[in-house]
C-alpha positions in Angstrom: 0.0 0.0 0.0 1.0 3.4 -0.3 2.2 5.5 2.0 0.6 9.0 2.2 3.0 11.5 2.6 2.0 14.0 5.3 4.5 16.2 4.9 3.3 19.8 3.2 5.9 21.0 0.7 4.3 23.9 -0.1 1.5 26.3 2.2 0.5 29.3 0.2 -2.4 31.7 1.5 -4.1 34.1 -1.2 -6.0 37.0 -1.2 -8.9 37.7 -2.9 -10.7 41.1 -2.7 -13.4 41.1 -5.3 -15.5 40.2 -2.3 -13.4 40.7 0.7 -10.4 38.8 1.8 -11.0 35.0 1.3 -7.9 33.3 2.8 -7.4 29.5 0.3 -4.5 28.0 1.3 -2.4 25.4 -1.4 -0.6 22.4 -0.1 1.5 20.9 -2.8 -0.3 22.2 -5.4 -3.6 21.2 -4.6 -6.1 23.9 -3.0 -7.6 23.6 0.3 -11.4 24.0 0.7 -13.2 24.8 3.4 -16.8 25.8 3.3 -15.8 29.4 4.2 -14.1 29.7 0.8 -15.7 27.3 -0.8 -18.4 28.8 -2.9 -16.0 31.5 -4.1 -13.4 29.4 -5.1 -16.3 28.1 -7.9 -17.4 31.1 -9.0 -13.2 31.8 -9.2 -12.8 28.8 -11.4 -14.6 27.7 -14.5 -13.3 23.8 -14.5 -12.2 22.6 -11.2 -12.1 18.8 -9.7 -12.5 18.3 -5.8 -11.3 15.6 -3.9 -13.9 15.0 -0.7 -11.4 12.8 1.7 -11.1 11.7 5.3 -7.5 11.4 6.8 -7.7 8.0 8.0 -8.6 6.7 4.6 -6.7 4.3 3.2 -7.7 4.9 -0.6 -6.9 8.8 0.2 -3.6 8.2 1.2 -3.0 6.1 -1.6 -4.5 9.1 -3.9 -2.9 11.9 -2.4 0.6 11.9 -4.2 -0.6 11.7 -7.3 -3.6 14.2 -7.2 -0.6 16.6 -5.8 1.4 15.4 -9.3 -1.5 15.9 -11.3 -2.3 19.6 -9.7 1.4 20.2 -10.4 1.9 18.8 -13.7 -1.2 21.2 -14.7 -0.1 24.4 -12.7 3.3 24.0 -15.1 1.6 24.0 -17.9 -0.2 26.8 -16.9 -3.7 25.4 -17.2 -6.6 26.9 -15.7 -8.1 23.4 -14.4 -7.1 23.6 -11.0 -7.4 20.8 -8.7 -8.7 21.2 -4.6 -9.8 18.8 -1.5 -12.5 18.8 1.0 -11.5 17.5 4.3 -15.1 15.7 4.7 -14.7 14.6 8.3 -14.1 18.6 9.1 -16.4 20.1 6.6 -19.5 18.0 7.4 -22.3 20.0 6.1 -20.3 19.9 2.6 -19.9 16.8 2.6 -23.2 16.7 3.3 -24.4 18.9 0.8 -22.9 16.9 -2.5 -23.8 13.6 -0.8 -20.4 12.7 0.5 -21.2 8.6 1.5 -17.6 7.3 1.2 -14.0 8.2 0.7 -12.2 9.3 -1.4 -15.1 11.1 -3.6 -14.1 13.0 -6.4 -16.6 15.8 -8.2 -15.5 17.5 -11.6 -17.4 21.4 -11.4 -17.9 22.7 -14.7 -19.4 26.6 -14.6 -20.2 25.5 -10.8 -22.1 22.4 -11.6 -21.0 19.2 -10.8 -20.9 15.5 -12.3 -18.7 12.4 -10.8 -15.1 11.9 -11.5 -14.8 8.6 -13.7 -11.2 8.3 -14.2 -8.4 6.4 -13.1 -5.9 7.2 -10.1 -2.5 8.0 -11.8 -1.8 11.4 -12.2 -1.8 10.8 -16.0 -5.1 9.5 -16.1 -6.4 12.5 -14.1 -4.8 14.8 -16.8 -6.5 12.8 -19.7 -9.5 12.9 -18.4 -9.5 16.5 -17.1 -7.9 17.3 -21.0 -11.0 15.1 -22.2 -13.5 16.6 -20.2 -12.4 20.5 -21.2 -11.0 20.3 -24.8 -12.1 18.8 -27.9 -12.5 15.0 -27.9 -10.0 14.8 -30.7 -6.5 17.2 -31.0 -6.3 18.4 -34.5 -2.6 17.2 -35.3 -1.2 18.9 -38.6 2.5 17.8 -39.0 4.4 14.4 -38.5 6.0 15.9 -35.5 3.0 16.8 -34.0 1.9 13.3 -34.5 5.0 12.3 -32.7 5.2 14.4 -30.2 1.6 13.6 -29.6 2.1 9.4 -29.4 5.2 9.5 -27.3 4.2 11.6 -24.6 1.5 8.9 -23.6 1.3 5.3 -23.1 -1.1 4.4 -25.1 -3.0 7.5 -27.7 -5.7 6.7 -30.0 -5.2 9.2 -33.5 -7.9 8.8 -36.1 -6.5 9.6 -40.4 -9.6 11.0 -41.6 -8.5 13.3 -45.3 -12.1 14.7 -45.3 -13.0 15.9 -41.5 -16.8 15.9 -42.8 -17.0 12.4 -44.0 -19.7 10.0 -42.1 -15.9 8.3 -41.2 -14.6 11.1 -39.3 -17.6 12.0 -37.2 -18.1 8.1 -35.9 -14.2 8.7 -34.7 -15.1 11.7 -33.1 -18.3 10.2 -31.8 -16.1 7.2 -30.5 -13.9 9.7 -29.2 -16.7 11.4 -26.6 -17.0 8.4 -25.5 -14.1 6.9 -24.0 -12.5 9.2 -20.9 -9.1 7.7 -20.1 -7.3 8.2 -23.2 -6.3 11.1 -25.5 -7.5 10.9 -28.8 -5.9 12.9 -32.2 -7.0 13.5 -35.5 -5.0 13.9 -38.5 -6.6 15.0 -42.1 -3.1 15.3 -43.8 -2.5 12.9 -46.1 1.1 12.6 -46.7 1.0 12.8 -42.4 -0.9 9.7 -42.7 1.3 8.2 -45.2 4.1 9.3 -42.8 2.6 6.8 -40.0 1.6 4.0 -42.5 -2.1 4.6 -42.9 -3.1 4.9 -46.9 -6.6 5.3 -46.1 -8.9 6.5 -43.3 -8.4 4.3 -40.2 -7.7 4.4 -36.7 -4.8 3.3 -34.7 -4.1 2.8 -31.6 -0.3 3.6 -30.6 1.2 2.2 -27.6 4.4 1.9 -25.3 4.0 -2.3 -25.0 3.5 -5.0 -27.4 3.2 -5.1 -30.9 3.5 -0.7 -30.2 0.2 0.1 -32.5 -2.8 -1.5 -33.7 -4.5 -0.4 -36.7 -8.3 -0.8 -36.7 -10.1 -3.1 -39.2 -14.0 -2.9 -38.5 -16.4 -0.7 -40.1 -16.7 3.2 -39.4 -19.2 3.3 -36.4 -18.3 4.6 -33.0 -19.5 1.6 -31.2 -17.1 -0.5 -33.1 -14.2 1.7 -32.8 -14.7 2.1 -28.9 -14.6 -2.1 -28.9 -11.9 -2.0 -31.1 -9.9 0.4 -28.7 -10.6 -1.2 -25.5 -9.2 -4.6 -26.3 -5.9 -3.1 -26.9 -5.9 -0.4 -24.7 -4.2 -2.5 -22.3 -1.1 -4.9 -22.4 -1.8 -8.6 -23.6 -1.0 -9.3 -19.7 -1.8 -6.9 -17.4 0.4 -6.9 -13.8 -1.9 -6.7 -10.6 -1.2 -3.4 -8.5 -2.8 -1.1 -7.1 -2.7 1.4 -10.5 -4.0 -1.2 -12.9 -6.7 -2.5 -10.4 -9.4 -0.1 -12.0 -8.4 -0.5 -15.1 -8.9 -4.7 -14.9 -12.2 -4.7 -12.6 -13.9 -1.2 -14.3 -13.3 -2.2 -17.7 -15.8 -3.8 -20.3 -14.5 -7.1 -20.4 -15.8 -9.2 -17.3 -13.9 -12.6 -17.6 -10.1 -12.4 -16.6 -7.9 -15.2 -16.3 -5.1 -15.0 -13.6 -1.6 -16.4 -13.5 -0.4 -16.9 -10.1 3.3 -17.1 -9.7 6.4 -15.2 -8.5 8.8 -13.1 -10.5 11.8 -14.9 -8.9 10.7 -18.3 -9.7 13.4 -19.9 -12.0 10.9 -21.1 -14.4 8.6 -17.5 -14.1 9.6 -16.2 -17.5 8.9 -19.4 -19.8 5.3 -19.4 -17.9 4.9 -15.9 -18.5 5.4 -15.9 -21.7 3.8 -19.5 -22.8 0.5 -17.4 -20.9 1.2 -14.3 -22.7 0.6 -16.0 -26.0 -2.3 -17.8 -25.3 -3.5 -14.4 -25.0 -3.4 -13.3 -27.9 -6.3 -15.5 -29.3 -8.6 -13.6 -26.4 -8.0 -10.1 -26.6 -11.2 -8.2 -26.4 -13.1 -11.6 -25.0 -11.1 -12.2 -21.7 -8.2 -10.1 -20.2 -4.9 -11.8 -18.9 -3.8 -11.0 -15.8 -0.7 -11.6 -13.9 -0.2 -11.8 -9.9 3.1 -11.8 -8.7 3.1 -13.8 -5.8 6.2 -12.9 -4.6 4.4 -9.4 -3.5 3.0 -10.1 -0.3 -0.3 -7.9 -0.5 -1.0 -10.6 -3.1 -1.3 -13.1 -0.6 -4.9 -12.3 0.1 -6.1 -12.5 -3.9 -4.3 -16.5 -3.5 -6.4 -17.3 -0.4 -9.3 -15.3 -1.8 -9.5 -17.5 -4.5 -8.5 -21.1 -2.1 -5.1 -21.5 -3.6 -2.4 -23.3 -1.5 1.0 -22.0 -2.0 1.6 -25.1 -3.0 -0.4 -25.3 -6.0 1.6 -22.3 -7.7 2.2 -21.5 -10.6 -1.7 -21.8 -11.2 -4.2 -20.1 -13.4 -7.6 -19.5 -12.0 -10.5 -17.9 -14.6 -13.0 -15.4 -12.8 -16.8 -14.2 -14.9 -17.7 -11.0 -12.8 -20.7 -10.7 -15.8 -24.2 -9.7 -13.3 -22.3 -8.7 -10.2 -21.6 -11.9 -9.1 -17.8 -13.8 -9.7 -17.9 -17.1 -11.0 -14.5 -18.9 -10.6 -12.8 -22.0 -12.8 -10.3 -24.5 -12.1 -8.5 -25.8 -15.0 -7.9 -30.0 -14.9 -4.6 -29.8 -15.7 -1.6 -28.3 -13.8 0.9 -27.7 -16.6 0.9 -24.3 -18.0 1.7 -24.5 -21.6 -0.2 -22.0 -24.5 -2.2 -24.8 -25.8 -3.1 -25.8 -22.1 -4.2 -22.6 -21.4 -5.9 -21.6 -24.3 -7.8 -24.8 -24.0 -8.8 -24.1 -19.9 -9.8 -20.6 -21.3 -12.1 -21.9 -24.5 -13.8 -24.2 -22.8 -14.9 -21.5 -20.2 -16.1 -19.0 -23.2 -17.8 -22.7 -24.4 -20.0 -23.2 -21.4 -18.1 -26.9 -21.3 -16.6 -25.7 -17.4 -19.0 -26.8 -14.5 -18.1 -23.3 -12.0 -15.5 -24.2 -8.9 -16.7 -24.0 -6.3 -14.6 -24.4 -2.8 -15.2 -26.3 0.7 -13.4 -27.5 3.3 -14.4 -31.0 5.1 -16.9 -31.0 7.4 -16.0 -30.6 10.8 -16.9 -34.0 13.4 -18.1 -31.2 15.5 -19.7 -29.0 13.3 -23.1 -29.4 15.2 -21.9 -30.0 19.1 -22.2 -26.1 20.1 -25.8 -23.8 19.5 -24.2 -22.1 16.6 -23.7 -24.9 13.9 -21.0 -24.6 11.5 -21.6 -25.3 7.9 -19.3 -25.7 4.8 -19.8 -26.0 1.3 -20.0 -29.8 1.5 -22.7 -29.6 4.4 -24.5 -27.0 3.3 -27.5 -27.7 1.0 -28.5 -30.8 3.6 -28.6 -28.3 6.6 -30.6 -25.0 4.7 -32.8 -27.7 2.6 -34.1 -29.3 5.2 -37.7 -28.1 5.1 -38.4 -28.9 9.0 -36.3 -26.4 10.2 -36.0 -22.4 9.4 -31.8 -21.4 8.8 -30.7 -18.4 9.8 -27.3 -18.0 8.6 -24.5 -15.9 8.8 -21.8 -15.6 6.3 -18.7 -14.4 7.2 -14.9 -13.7 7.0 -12.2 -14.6 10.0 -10.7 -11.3 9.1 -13.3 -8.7 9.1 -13.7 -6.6 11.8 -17.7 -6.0 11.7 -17.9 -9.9 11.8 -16.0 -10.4 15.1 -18.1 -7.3 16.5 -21.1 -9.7 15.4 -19.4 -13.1 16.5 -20.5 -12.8 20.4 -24.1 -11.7 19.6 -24.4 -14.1 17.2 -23.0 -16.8 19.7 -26.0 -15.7 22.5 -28.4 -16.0 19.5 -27.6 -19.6 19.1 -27.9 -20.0 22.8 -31.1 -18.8 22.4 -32.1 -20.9 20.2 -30.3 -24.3 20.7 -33.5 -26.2 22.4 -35.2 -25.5 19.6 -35.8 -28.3 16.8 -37.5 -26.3 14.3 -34.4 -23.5 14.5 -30.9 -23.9 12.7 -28.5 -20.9 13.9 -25.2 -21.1 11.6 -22.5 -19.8 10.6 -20.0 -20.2 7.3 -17.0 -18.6 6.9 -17.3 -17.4 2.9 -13.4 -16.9 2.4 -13.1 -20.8 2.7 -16.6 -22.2 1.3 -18.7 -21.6 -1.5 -22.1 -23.0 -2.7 -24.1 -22.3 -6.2 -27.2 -20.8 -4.9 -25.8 -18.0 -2.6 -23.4 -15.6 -3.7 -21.6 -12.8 -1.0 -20.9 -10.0 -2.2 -20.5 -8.2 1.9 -19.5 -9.5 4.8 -21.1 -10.3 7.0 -24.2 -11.0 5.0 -27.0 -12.9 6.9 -29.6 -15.2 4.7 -32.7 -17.0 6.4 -33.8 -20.3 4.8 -37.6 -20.3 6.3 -39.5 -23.8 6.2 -41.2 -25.2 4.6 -40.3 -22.5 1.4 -37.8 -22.3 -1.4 -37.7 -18.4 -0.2 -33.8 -17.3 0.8 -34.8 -13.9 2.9 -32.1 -11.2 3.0 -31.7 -9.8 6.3 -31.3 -5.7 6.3 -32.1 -5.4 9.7 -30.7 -4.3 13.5 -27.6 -6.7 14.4 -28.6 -6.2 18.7 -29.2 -9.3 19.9 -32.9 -7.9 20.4 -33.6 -7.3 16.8 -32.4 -11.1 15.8 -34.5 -12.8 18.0 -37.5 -11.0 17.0 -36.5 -11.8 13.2 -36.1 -15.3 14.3 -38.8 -16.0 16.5 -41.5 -14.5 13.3 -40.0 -16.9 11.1 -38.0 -14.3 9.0 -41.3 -11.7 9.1 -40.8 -9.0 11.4 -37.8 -7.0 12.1 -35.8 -7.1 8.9 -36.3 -3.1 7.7 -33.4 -1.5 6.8 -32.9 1.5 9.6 -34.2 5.2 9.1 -33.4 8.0 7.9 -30.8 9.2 10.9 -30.0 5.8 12.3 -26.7 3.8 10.9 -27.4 1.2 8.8 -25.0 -2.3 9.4 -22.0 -1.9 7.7 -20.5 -4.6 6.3 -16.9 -5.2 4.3 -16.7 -6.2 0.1 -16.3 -10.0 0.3 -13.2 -9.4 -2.1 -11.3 -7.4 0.5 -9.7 -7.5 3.4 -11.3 -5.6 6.7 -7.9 -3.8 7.8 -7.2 -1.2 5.1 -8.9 -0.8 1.6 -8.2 -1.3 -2.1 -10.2 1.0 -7.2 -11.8 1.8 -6.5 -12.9 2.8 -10.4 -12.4 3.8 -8.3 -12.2 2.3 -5.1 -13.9 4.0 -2.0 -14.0 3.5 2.1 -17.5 3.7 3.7 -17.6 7.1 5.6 -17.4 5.3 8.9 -17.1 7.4 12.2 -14.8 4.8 13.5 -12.6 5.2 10.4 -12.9 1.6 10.0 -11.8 0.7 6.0 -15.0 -0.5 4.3 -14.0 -1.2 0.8 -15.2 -1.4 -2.8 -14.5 -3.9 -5.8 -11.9 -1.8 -6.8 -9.6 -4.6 -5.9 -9.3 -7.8 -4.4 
């Protein structure tokens, strides 16, 4: 994880007098809001993008040196986008006020009105998508050097060869254009230019810093198209897993990802790499490759996330996050060649892949205490069982709003454990899985009533009070979600861990008054 770096290397206090002195201090870069200047830095600045944070944020901290980057980068080029934060945990009625719910969040004012921030976390992609959101979607470019200039001072730039700028061709690349955020698009209507960079007739190309270092586009002029086209190659055949490319692999378009698990210093980790790298090749646009170095040990968690002893790697695991759910796959085979991959992979896209699903053994004491504990293998025989209503709770041994619930849920059981027609349980969802329930929260608690196919979602009051009362009407009194005023549970992304967040896309902590890190799909 980052570390956010607290010290100020810059404090600057202005003056304003058009309405009296309004004291807005800078700290690197960045201005600081408060909601006594607030309102006149708006009307000061036509495009501005806030950052609404909390200091014990772990997402913020992570954010904060490159928003300051970013804010320089633009103040040297001597743009008038300026860039500002909110302290939201000080400034409470603005946070209230643009519906501050978690942390970091990030609001773009154009002319004083506001619409979400959608880009990435880099200090480049807050540029591109400031540049996008403030200039024309496509740069005119009129000389080869322009071109260059243009391509090599990005990653990856998309530049459309269009001779005739009015041409049905032209206006689907500008369309296309609006309507992707994170990258910089140009436009060149020169055609000896064009000729310069290999194009002999209108097309699009995508120019990047990795791979094969451009793609040119084959598909028919329509913006749709074009944005497809552009997105499967935005990106590297195999993308690394950090922190930066989180939002980029779980906020894209493409909702199946294969991993690779295995450590940069394993003797054999570049002949894997690259025997997964070209199975990719046959997949891009359908299913993005990703790479976790194991050696990192943050990546520990996405390993055990996903039930994979150390002494299974290398491995490859496929995940379908398609409908808010994930989906995982467990190829057959162990060896890692391109055919073997490709061939894991295929069959997935096939529908030939039964889901893999994980489960420890059932415990021999599983049912000696009030509070039963179930696994995958155990599962559907306990909640089936039409005699008895299940009231269940899912959790994970590391989140901290499921060890607050742990006792509570323990005197529940208690309550209930002379009690034949009553199943209190518990699974921990890190460790088991079962087709008909997916978590997406912990700790999320399910009742199975009898006599019913009916799984009831419980959104109500974790006191020991408010569970009984659920339990004791058979799963029909109690479960409202709290009022306007009151707190509502909160619980932790099951992809996360409970101690300090991930992107995201993008990634955000719950605006907890503990500061507790509740996190966001952003990463895993």
């Amino acid at each position: 994880m980052k570390v956010y770096l607290a010290l100020v290397l810059s404090l600057v206090v202005f003056t304003i007098g058009s309405k009296g002195e309004v004291e807005i201090k800078e700290e690197e870069d960045v201005l600081v809001l408060t909601e006594a200047n607030f309102d006149h830095v708006l009307d000061s600045h036509e495009h501005i993008l806030i950052e609404f944070y909390a200091p014990w944020c772990g997402h913020c901290k992570a954010l904060a040196p490159e928003y300051a980057k970013a804010a320089g980068q633009l103040k040297k080029e001597g743009s008038a986008i300026k860039l500002a934060k909110v302290d939201a945990t000080v400034e409470t009625k603005l946070a209230e006020k643009y519906e501050v719910h978690g942390y970091p969040t990030i609001k773009f004012f154009r002319s004083k009105k506001s619409v979400e921030y959608g880009g990435g976390r880099t200090s480049e992609e807050i540029i591109t998508w400031l540049s996008k959101k403030t200039g024309p979607p496509a740069k005119e470019l009129k000389t080869a050097d322009e071109v260059k200039e243009f391509v090599d001072k990005k990653n990856v730039v998309v530049v459309g060869f269009y001779k005739d700028k009015e041409s049905d061709a032209a206006k689907a690349f500008i369309e296309a254009a609006q309507g992707v955020d994170d990258l910089e698009f140009g436009i060149v209507h020169d055609e000896a230019v064009a000729k310069e960079n290999k194009v002999e007739s209108d097309n699009v190309v995508v120019f990047k810093k990795f791979d094969e270092g451009r793609a040119d586009y084959d598909g028919e002029a329509k913006a749709d198209d074009i944005i497809k086209f552009i997105k499967a190659n935005q990106l590297p055949l195999v993308t690394e897993f950090n922190d930066e490319n989180a939002p980029k692999i779980f906020g894209g378009d493409v909702k199946k990802h294969v991993l690779l698990f295995v450590g940069k210093k394993a003797d054999n980790f570049q002949s894997i790499y690259d025997s997964f790298s070209a199975a990719a090749k046959d997949f891009k646009g359908k299913v993005l490759f990703v790479f976790v170095d194991n050696d990192v040990e943050d990546n520990a968690r996405i390993s055990e996330f996903f039930g994979i002893d150390a002494k299974e790697i290398p491995t490859v695991r496929l995940i379908d996050l398609a409908n808010d759910e994930m989906t995982k796959f467990k190829p057959e085979t162990t060896e890692l060649t391109t055919d073997n991959v490709k061939a894991f992979v295929q069959d997935v896209l096939d529908g030939k892949m039964k889901a893999h699903l994980l489960s420890q053994d059932v415990p021999e004491d599983w049912d000696a205490k009030p509070v039963k504990v179930l696994v995958g293998k155990n599962f559907d025989e306990v909640v089936k069982d039409k005699t008895k209503g299940v009231f269940v709770e899912f959790y994970a041994p590391w989140c901290g709003h499921c060890k607050k619930l742990a006792p509570i849920w323990d005197e529940l059981g208690e309550k209930f454990k002379d009690r034949e027609d009553v199943v209190i349980a518990k699974m921990d969802s890190t460790a088991n899985e079962v087709e008909t329930v997916k978590i997406q929260s912990f700790p999320t608690l399910k009742y199975f009533p009898k006599d019913s196919e009916e799984i009831v979602d419980y959104k109500g009051g974790r006191t020991l009070e408010d569970l009984v009362k659920f339990v004791e009407s058979e799963g029909k009194e109690g479960n409202t979600e709290p009022t306007e005023g009151e707190e509502p549970p909160p619980d932790v992304d099951a992809e996360e861990e409970g101690a300090e967040p991930a992107e995201g896309a993008e990634g955000e902590d719950e605006a907890t008054e503990e500061g507790e890190a509740e996190t966001t799909r952003d990463e895993l």
